[in-house]
C-alpha positions in Angstrom: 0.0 0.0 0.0 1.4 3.3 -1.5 1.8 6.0 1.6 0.1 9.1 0.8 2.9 12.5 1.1 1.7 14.6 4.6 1.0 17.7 2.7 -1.3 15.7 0.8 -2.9 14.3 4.3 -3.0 17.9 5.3 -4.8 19.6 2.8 -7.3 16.6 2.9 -8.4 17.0 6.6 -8.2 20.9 5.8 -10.8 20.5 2.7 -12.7 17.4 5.2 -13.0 19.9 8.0 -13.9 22.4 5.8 -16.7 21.0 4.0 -18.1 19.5 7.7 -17.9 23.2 9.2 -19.7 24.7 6.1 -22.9 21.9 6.3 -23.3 23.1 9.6 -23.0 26.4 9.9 -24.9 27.4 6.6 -28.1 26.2 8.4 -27.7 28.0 11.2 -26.5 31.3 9.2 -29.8 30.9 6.7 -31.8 30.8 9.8 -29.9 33.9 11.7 -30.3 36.1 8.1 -33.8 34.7 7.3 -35.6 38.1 6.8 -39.3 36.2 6.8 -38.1 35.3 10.3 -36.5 38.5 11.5 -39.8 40.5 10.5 -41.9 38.1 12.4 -39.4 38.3 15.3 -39.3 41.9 14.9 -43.9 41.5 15.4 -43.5 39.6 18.1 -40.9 41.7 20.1 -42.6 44.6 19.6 -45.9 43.9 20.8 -45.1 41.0 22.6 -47.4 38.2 20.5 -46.7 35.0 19.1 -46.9 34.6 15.2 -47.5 30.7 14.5 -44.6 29.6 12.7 -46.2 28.1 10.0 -47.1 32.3 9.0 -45.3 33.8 6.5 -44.9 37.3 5.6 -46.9 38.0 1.8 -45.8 41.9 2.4 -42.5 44.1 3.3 -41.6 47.1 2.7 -38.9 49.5 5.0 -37.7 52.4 3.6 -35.5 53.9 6.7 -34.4 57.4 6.9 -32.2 59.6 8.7 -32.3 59.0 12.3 -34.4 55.9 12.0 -37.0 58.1 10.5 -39.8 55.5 8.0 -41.8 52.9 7.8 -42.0 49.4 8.3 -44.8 47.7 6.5 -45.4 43.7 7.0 -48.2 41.8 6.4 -48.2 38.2 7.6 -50.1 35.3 6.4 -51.7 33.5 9.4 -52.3 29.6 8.8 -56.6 29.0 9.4 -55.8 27.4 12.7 -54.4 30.2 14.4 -55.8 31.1 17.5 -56.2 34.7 18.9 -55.8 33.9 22.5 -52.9 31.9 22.0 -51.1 34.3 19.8 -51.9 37.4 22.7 -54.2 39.1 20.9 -56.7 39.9 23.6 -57.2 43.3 25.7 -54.5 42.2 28.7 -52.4 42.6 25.8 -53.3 46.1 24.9 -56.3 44.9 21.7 -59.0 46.2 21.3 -61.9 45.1 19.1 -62.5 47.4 15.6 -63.6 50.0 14.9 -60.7 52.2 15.5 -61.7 55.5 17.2 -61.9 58.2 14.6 -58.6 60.4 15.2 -56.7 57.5 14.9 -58.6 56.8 11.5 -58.1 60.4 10.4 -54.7 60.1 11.7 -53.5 56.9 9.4 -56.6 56.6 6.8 -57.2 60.3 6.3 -60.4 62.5 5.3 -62.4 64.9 7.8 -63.0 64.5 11.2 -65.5 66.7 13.7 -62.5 68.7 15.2 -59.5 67.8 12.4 -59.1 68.0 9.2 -56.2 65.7 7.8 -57.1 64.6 4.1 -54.2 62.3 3.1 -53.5 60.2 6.2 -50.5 59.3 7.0 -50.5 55.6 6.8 -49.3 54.7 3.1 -51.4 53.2 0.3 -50.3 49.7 1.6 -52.0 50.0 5.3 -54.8 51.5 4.1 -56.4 48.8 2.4 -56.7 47.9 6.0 -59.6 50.3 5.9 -62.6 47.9 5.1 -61.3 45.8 8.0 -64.9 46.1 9.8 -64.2 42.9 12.2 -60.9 41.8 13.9 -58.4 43.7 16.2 -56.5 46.7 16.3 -53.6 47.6 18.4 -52.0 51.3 18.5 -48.9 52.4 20.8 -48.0 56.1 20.2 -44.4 56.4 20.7 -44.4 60.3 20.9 -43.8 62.5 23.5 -47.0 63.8 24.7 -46.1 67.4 22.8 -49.2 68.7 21.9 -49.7 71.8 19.7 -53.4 72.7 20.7 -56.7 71.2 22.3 -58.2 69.3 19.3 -56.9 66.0 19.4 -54.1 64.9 20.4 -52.9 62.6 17.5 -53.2 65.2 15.3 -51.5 67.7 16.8 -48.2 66.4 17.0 -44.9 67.9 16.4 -44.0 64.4 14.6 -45.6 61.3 14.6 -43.9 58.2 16.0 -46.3 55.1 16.7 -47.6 51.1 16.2 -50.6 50.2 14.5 -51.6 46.1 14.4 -54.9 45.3 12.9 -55.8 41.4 13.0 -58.5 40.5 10.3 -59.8 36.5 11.9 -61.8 36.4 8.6 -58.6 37.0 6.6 -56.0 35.3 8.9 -53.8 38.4 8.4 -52.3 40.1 10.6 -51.1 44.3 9.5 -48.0 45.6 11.4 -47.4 49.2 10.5 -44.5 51.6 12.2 -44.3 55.0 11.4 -41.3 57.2 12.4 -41.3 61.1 11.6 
């Protein structure tokens, strides 16, 4: 039997090792950069709910700006089975049952309100479909100071606009996370 030279040996175990190390670690680095899992992580963080994992996000859109300053848009597929109580979607949690009250509707929908006017909205075109939502869930954390520029209403009035709005649609199974930073 021919013995083989120990460079030869070496670079084998080099390319063996190699090889082993990369089957291993490119599943866990496909899972750590999986941006379908990073946005549902980012969901359940944030307003501290658990997204079944058999979801998956249909809609994403982030379009950062200086000092943080954008929107994150996701919209997650939910599978039929998925339960609202089990995913923390009740009032403890901060839910409440639709509709939304009406300055928060001027606020991201737009049109005219008893004591605002705010046309546009501020919610882009791709939360707004969420407008003919009439049952589910909605969940809203403003995330401004409490700056208020007069007496009319306090989301409207705002020196910027920094807030979470979650609308869960149990006819759908979809669930609409929207951030908004001014």
């Amino acid at each position: 039997m021919r013995r083989r030279s120990p460079v030869l040996t070496a670079v084998l175990i080099v390319l063996g090792t190699a090889l082993i190390g990369l089957a291993v670690l490119y599943p866990l680095i496909f899972y750590a950069f999986d941006p379908q899992a990073q946005e549902i992580s980012q969901i359940e963080n944030t307003l501290k709910v658990a997204i079944p994992r058999k979801s998956s996000v249909t809609e994403y859109s982030d379009s950062t700006g200086w000092f943080g300053d954008g929107e994150v848009d996701l919209e997650v597929a939910l599978p039929a089975d998925a339960d609202k109580e089990e995913m923390g979607i009740t009032n403890k949690n901060g839910w409440l049952p639709l509709p939304i009250p009406e300055d928060l509707a001027l606020l991201i929908y737009g049109g005219n309100g008893a004591n605002a006017i705010h046309y546009g909205g501020i919610g882009d075109d791709w939360i707004k479909k969420t407008k003919d939502v009439s049952i589910g869930y909605y969940f809203f954390l403003n995330r401004n100071e409490q700056d208020i520029r007069s007496k009319t209403s306090p989301l409207q009035n705002q020196y910027s606009h920094d807030f979470i709005f979650a609308l869960y649609d149990p006819i759908k199974h979809i669930f609409y996370f929207y951030k908004y930073d001014s």
